[in-house]
Phi, psi and omega in degrees: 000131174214157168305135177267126207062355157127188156249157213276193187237130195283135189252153188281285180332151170315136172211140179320195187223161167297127172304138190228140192244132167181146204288092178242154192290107158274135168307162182287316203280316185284006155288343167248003180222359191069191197138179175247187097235123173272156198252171180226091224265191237161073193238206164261122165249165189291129175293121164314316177312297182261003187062025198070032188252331152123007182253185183231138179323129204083345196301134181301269190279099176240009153283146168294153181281298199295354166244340155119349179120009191251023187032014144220179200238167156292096199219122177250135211245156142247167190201184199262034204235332172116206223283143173235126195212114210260121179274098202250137170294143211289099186320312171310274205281328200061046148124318193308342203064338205278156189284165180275319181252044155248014177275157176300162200265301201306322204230345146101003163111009175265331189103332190236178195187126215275138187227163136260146151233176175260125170240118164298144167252103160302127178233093199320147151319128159090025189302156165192166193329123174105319164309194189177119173272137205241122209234098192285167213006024158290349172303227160266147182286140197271155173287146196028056177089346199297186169272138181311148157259182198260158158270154174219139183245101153324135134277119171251063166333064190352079176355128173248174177280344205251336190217137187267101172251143155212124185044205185298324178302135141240200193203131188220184188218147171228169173242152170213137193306175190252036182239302194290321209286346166294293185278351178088186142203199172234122207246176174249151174214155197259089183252153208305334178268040164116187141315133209232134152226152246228186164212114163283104158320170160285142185078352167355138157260068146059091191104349186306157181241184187228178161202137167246092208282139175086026179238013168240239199259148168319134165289132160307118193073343158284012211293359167281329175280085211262161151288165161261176184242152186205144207236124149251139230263127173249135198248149190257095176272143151302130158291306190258107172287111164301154185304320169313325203268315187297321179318294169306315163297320202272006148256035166258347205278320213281325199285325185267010162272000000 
């Protein structure tokens, strides 16, 4: 996880807090129906000490003498062109406006202070590997008050055992003896909402694929809207035949000549 551009430069004034980027693993279902999960990020929070004004409490002074509070100074130079007159962050405060020894002791005059937290992640239906989610103000928390930035969250699905996604579709494989895939039968198959059952024409072939329209996954942004599962059907010849079973083909052999 980094910061996106980078961390600010401490500034007198309220400043955003930095945008944070980091990569997470979703489960396969809650990639396909949403949900939540949490993450655990390493960001800026409001120094507790000073509640984020970056001074310490009570403090008398807390503007710099030497810049007036504005966190740069005047610095005139001559050359041989005359007088130049250049604007440089204030050596005193190093930019903050605030007196020096009125800085928060806890956070050094930013107002933040490096924490972990837990952040819940919404994770929309059909979400999937390569999108990328946007938590607006999970980020770093802004300084002297300023506003949070945002997280944006990589999606990495999680591999599933049972299934094949591609975009909205999935895809699976079942097997059948090679007398139902003759005679047809009826299988149970396994889809992300439980179990289904199908029906195998007669004469089914060896690689033929199925379709179950509407079982696959919800469209993103769409989640009324679904893919289909599709089973491709694999058939099992028996190696070793009984005289009965070898009997029984070659008269199916003889009839389909």
């Amino acid at each position: 996880m980094g910061g996106m551009g980078g961390r600010r430069q401490r500034q007198s004034g309220p400043q955003k807090g930095a945008d944070l980027q980091l990569e997470v693993t979703i489960p396969f279902l809650t990639a396909c129906f949403g949900g939540e999960v949490k993450v655990d990020i390493r960001r800026e929070e409001v120094c507790s000490t000073c509640s984020g004004t970056g001074t310490k409490p009570g403090a008398s002074q807390t503007q710099c003498r030497q810049c007036g509070g504005t966190g740069t100074v005047m610095q005139v130079m001559q050359t041989p062109f005359g007088v130049m007159q250049t604007q440089q962050v204030c050596p005193a405060c190093n930019g903050s406006g605030v007196d020096p020894s009125s800085l928060c002791g806890s956070c050094g005059g930013k107002g933040t202070t490096p924490a972990r937290q837990e952040v819940t992640v919404k994770v929309p239906a059909g979400c999937n590997t390569g999108n990328q989610l946007r938590l607006r103000g999970e980020g770093d928390k802004g300084s002297k008050k300023g506003p949070s930035g945002d997280l944006y969250i990589g999606v990495k699905v999680e591999p599933s055992n049972d299934f094949q996604r591609d975009e909205f579709d999935i895809y699976t494989e079942s097997t059948v003896d090679v007398f139902d895939a003759i005679l047809g039968t009826s299988i149970k198959v396994k889809t992300i909402d439980g179990d289904a059952e199908i029906k195998v024409p007669k004469g089914t072939q060896p690689e033929t694929r199925l379709r179950i329209r509407g079982r696959g996954v919800p469209k993103l942004g769409k989640p009324q809207e679904r893919g289909d599962h599709y089973i491709t059907v694999k058939v099992n010849i028996p190696r070793n035949l009984s005289s009965d079973d070898e009997e029984k083909v070659m008269e199916l052999r003889g009839r389909s000549n």
